[in-house]
N, C-alpha and C positions, 0 to 999 in steps of 0.2 A: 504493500500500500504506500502510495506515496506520502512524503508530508516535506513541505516547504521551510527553511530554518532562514532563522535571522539571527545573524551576531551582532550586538548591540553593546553599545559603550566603547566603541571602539575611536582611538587617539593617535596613533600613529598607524604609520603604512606599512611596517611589516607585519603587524596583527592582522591588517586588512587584507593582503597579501595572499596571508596562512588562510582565513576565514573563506575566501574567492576559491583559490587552491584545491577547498578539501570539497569545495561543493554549496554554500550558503548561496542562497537564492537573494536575501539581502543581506546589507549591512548597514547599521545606525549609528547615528550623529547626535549627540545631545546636545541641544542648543538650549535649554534650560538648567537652574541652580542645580549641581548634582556635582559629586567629584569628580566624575567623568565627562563635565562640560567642556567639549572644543569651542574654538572660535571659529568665524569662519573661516579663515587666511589657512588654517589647520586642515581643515576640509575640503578646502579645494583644493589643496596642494597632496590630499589623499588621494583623491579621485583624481588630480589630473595624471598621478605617477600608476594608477591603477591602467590607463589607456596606455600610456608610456607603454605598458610592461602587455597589453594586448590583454587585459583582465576587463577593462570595463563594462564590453560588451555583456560577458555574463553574469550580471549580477545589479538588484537595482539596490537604489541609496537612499535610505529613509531619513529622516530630520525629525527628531525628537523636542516637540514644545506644550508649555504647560501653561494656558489662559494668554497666549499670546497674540500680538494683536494681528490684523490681516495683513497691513503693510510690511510690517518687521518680519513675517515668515516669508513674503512674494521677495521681500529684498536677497535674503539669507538662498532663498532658491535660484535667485539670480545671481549670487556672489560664488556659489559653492556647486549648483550645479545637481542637486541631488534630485531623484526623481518622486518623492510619494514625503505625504507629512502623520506623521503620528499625532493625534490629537490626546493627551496625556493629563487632561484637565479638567475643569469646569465647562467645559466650553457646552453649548446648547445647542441642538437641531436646528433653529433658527439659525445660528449663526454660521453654521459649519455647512449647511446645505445650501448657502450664497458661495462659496467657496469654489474657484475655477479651476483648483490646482489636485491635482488627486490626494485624497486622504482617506485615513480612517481613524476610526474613534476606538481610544479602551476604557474598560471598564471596571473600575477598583471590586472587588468580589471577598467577601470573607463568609458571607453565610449565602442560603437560596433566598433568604428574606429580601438577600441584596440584588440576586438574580430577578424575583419579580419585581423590584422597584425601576432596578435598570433597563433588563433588555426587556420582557415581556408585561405590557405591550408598545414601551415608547421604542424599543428597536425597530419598527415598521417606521419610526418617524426618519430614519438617520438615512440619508441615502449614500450611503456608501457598501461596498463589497464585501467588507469583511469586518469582525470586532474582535477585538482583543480582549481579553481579562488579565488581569494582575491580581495579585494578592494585596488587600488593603488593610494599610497599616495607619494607624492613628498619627496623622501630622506628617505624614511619605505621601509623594503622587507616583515612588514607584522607584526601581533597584534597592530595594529592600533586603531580597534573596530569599525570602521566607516563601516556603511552600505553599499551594494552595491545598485545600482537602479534595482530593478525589473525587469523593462522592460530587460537591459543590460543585466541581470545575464539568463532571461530564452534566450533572443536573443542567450547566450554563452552555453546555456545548447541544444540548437535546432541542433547548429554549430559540439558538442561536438558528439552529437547522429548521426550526419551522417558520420564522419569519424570513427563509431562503437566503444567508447571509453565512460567507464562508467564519471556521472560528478557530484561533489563533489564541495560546495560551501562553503566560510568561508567570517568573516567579519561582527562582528556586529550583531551576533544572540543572541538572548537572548530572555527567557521565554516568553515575551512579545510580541515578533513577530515571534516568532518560526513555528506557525501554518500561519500565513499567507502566509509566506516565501515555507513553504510545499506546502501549499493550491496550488500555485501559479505559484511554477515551478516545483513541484516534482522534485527532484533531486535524486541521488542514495544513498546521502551521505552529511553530513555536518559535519564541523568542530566548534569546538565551546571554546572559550577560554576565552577572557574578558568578555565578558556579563554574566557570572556567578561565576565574584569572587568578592570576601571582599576585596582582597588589589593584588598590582600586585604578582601574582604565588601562591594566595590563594585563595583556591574555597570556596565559600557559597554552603555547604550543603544543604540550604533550596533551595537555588534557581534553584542545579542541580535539585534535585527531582522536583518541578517545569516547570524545562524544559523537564524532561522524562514524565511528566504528560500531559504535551502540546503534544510532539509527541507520546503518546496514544492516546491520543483522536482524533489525525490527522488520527492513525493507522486504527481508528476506524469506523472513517467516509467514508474511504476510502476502 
């Protein structure tokens, strides 16, 4: 079964390099308060050594912001070049569905209470393709690294599939529970960020490869 991988929190270009390398369909940019916050000068100079090197083709570049305004993200996608915006915030259907530039919305998750307040039935309102969920943590919009519960995350992945919206989970994955996590909700897509780095905004090499090795062997079984 396929599923789509995003490495996220990434700051320089040899993580981004690795991340392209092993197979990530994307890779993220944080442009909001987080210790993994680039600039843009950082980002574009990621992406442009990505084309240098005949990588940029495969793989799209997401930009990570949290209540930020319309003009400050059109600037940032013209300065840096990335293709798709994470919406990581407050932000409202109202405001997100004027929006000319492709995005998607996630959605902080810690019980199903939060699942029906969320996606079912305001997810019919969000016109975009896909939702994320994160694990929500009191006073975080998110790289927290804390797990989500299982049961909750596929509850939100059932919810996600009736209102015909692909769904995309983050929070807390790492090599170690990758394939469970697969096994268990199948999802379309996962976000992946602290669980495979050395220090905040630097990836272990060894452990991505690890974690593309786990979702083979998911690939595999499946």
């Amino acid at each position: 079964m396929e599923v789509q991988v995003k490495i996220c929190g990434l700051t320089n270009c040899e993580d981004a390099e690795k991340a392209v390398t092993l197979g990530a369909d994307y890779i993220g940019f944080i442009f909001a308060e987080s210790p993994r916050k680039v600039d843009t000068e950082i980002a574009a100079d990621i992406l442009k050594k990505l084309k240098e090197n005949e990588l940029r083709d495969k793989v799209k570049a997401v930009g990570v912001f949290v209540n930020e305004e319309k003009e400050n993200i059109e600037k940032i996608i013209k300065q840096t070049g990335i293709d798709i915006v994470q919406l990581h915030g407050d932000e409202t259907p109202a405001v997100a569905n004027k929006y000319t530039f492709p995005w998607y919305k996630v959605f902080r998750i810690a019980s199903r209470e939060d699942v029906d307040k969320q996606i079912s039935p305001k997810g019919y309102l969000w016109q975009c393709d896909r939702l994320l969920i994160d694990t929500k943590v009191a006073s975080f919009y998110g790289g927290t690294g804390k797990r989500i519960d299982l049961s909750v995350a596929k509850y939100a992945k059932d919810r996600t599939e009736v209102i015909g919206k692909k769904f995309f989970i983050a929070g807390g994955i790492t090599p170690e529970n990758v394939f469970e996590l697969l096994d268990g909700i199948r999802p379309d897509g996962i976000d992946v960020g602290s669980g495979i780095e050395e220090t905040k905004g630097k990836k272990s090499h060894r452990r991505m490869e690890l974690l593309f090795e786990e979702i083979g062997r998911y690939k595999k079984s499946n």
